[in-house]
KOLSE-396025 format. One line per field, with one value per residue (C-alpha): residue number from 1; x, y, z. Coordinates in nm, 2 decimals, decimal comma. Example, Ala and Ser with C-alpha at 12.3 -4.5 7.8 and 13.67 -1.06 7.14 Angstrom:
BEGIN
resi = c(1_2)
u = c(1,23_1,37)
v = c(-0,45_-0,11)
w = c(0,78_0,71)
This chain:
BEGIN
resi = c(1_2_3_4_5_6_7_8_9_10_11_12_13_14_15_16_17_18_19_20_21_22_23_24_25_26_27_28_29_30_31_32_33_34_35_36_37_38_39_40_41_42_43_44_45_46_47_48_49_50_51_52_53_54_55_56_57_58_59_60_61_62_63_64_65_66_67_68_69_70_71_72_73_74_75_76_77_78_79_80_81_82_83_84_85_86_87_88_89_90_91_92_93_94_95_96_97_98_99_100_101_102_103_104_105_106_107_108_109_110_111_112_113_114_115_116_117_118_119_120_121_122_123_124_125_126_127_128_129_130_131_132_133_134_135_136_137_138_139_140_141_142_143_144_145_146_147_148_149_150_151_152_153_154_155_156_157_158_159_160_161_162_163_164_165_166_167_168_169_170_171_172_173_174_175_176_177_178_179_180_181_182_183_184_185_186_187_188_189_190_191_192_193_194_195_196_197_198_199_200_201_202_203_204_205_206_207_208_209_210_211_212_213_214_215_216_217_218_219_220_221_222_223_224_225_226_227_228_229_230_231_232_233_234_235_236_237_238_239_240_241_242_243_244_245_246_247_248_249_250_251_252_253_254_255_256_257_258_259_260_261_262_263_264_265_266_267_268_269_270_271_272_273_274_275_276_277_278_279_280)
u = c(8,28_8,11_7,81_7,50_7,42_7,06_6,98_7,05_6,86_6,59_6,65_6,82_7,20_7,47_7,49_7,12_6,96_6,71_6,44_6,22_5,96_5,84_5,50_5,57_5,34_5,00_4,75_4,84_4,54_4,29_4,48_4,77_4,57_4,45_4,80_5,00_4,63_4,71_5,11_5,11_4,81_4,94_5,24_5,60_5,55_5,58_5,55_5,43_5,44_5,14_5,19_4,91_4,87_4,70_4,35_4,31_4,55_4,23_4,11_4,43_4,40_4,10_4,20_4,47_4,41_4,65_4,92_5,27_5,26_5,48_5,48_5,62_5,68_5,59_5,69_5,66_5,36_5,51_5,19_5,15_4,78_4,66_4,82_4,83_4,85_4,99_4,82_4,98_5,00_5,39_5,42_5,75_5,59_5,43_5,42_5,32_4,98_4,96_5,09_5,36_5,65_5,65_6,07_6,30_6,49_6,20_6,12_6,45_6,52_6,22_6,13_6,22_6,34_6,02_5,75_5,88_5,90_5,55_5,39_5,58_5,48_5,13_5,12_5,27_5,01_4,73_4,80_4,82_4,48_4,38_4,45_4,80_5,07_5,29_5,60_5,90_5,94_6,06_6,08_5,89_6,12_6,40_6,31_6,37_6,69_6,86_6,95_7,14_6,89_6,60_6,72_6,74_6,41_6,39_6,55_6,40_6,04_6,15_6,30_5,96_5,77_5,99_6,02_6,35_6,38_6,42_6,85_6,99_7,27_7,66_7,75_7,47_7,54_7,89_7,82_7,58_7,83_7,60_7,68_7,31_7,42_7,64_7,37_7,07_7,31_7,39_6,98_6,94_6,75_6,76_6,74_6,80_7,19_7,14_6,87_6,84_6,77_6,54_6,40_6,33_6,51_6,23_6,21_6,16_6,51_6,67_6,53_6,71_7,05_7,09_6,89_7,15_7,44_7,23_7,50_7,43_7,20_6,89_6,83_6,49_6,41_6,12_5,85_5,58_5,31_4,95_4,71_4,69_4,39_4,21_4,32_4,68_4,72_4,52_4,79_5,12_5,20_5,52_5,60_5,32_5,47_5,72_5,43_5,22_5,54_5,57_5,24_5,32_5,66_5,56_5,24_5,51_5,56_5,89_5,99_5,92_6,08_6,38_6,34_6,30_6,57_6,81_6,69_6,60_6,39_6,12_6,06_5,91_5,99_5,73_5,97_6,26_6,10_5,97_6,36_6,39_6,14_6,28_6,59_6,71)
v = c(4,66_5,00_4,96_5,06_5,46_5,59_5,66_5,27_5,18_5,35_5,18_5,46_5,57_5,67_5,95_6,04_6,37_6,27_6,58_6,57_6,91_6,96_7,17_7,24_7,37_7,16_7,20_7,57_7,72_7,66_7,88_7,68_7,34_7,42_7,58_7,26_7,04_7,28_7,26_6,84_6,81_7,05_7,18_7,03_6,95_6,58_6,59_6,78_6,75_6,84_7,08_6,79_7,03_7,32_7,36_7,30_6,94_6,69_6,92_6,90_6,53_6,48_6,69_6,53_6,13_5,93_6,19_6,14_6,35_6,33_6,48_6,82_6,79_7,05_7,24_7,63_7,87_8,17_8,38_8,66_8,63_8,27_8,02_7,63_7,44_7,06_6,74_6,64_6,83_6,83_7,18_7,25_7,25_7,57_7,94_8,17_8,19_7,82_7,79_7,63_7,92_8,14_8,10_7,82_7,96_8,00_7,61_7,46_7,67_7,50_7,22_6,83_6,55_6,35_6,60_6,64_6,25_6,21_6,50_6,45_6,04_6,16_6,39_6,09_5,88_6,11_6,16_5,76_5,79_6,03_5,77_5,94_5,67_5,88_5,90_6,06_6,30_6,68_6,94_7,28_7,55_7,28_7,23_6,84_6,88_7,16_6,97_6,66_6,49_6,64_6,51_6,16_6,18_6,26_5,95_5,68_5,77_5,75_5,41_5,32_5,42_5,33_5,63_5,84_6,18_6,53_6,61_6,96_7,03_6,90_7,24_7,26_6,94_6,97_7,26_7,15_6,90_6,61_6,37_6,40_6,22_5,93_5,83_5,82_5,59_5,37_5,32_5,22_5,53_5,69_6,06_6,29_6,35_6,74_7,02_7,31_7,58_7,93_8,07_8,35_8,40_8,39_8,00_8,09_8,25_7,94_7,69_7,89_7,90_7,58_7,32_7,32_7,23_6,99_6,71_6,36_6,15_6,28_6,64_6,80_7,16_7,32_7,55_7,72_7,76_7,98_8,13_8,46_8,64_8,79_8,47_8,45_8,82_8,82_8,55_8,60_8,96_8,93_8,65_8,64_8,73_8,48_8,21_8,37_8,36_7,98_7,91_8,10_7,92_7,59_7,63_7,81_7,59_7,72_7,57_7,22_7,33_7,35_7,05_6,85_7,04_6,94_6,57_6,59_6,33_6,40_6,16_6,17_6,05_5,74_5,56_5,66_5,51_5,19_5,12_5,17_4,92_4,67_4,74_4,71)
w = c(5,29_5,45_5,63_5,40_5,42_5,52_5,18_5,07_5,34_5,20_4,90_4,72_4,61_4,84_4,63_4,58_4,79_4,99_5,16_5,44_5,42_5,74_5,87_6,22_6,51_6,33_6,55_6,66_6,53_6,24_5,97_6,06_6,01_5,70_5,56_5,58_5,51_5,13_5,19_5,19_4,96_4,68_4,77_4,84_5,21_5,32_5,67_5,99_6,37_6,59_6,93_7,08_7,38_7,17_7,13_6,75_6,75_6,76_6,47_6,29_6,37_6,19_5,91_5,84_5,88_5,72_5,63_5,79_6,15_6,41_6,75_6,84_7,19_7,34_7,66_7,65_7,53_7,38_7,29_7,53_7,51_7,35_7,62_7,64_7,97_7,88_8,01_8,32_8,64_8,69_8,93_8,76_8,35_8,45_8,55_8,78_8,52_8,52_8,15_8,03_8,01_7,70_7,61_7,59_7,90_8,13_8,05_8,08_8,39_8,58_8,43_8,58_8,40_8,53_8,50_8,09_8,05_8,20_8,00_7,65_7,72_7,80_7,41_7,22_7,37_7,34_6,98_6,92_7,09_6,83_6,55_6,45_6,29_6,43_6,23_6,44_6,73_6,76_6,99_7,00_7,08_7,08_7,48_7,49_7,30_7,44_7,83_7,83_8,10_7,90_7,57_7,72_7,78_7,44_7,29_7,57_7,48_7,10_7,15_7,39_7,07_6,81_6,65_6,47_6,59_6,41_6,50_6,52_6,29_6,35_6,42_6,70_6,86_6,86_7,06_7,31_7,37_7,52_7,23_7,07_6,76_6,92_7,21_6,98_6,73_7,04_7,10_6,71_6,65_6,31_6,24_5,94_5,86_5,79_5,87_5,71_5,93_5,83_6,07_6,11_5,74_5,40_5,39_4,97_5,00_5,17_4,93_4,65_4,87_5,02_4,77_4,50_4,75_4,97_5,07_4,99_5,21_5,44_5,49_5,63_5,59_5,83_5,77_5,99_5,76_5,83_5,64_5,69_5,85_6,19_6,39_6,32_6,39_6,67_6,84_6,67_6,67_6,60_6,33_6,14_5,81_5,80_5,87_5,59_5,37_5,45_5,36_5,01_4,95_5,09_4,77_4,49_4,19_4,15_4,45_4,30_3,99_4,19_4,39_4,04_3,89_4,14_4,15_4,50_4,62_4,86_5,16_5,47_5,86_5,80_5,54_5,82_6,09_5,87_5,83_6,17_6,26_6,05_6,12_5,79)
C-alpha cells in the first residue's frame, strides 16, 4: 500500500481539490493592508505573506492578528521612488542608494549566501516577535528560490522554523534544475503540489481558466491585492491595475460561485504546516 497523499494527510480524499488563496506583499502599503484585511474577511482569500521589511508590516501585523500569514522573504525593492532597506547590515543586500536592489537580477547578482540567511532569519524572527503564527515561507520576487545556495537557505530556515514553503511549478523547477522539489522532500518539508501562476495576466481571467481543470491534491493561486487610491499610484506606477483588479476578483462572488461549483476546498498554509509538525 502507497504512502498517504497530502490531501489524506489533511484528512481529505486522494481525489479531492484542495486551494490555497494567497495575498502577497501584506505590509507593502496601507491600501494593500486593508485589501487582503477585506480579501480574507469577505472574500475567497485564505492566506497572505508579509514583506516584514516594509514600513506598513507591524501595521498589517496588528491588523491582521490571528489570520494565517506567512513570511515573504524579502530581498529587492522595486519602487523607483518608495524604497525599503532590510534589517541586517550585510554590505552585499544593498545598492549603491543603500536599498535593497529594485530587480531579481540585481539581487541575485550581489547578494551572499550568509548576508540572505542572516537577514531572511532576522524577518522571520522579527515577525514571530510581532506575534505572527507564522504559517509557511515565500519569496518576494522569487529571490531565495531562484539560486541553488540561496534556495538552501530557503529550506534550512524553514526546517529551523518548522515551516512548509510556497514551491514553483514542475515546469519551473525542472528548469532551474537544483532539485527544489526532491531536497525540500529529503528535509520532511511540505509544500503545495501545484501553483497557479497570473501575473501579470487578470487574476479574474485565470480563475475562470485553470479552476475547472485544477489537478487533484494542493494547488495555491496568488494575488497582489490593493485598494486603489493616491498612495498606490503614487508608488506603483506601473502595475497598479492589476493590483486594483486583485482586490476586485479576490471580493467577486462569482469567484466563489466557481470555487463551490467546482467543489474546491479552500485551505490554508497553517493546516499544511500543522501536518508538518506532527508529522502525520
Amino acid at each position: 500500500m502507497g504512502q498517504p497523499s497530502l490531501a489524506e494527510r489533511l484528512g481529505w480524499g486522494s481525489e479531492d481539490r484542495l486551494l490555497i488563496v494567497n495575498c502577497d506583499d501584506l505590509g507593502s502599503s496601507h491600501s494593500a493592508n486593508v485589501a487582503i484585511l477585506r480579501s480574507m474577511v469577505h472574500g475567497v482569500a485564505t492566506s497572505a505573506t508579509l514583506m516584514v521589511p516594509c514600513p506598513r508590516a507591524l501595521e498589517a501585523a496588528r491588523m491582521l492578528t490571528g489570520f494565517p500569514i506567512g513570511v515573504h522573504l524579502t530581498l529587492t525593492s522595486e519602487y523607483s521612488g518608495y524604497r525599503w532597506r532590510g534589517l541586517t547590515n550585510g554590505a552585499s543586500l544593498y545598492d549603491v542608494d543603500g536599498f535593497f536592489p529594485a530587480t531579481t537580477n540585481a539581487a541575485l547578482a550581489r547578494v551572499t549566501k550568509a548576508d540572505a540567511r542572516a537577514e531572511c532569519r532576522a524577518q522571520i524572527e522579527m515577525a514571530l516577535s510581532w506575534g505572527i503564527d507564522v504559517t509557511h515561507l515565500d519569496a518576494h520576487m522569487h529571490v531565495v528560490q531562484a539560486r541553488s545556495d540561496l534556495y538552501e537557505v530557503y529550506l534550512v530556515l524553514a526546517e529551523e522554523f518548522r515551516l512548509p514553503v510556497r514551491m514553483l511549478s514542475w515546469e519551473e523547477t525542472e528548469k532551474q534544475g537544483f532539485q527544489a522539489r526532491e531536497r525540500a522532500k529529503v528535509r520532511g518539508l511540505l509544500f503545495n503540489e501545484h501553483i497557479v501562476y497570473s501575473w501579470p495576466r487578470r487574476t479574474w481571467d485565470v480563475f475562470f481558466e485553470e479552476i475547472p481543470k485544477l489537478p487533484p491534491g494542493v494547488s495555491e493561486i496568488f494575488a497582489h491585492p490593493v485598494l486603489d487610491g493616491e498612495e498606490l499610484r503614487t508608488y506603483d506606477t506601473k502595475n497598479a491595475d492589476i493590483r486594483v483588479h486583485d482586490a476586485d476578483c479576490l471580493m467577486d462572488p462569482a469567484i466563489r460561485k466557481l470555487l463551490d461549483q467546482c467543489n474546491i476546498k479552500r485551505i490554508s498554509f497553517r493546516e499544511v504546516r500543522e501536518v508538518q509538525r506532527e508529522g502525520k
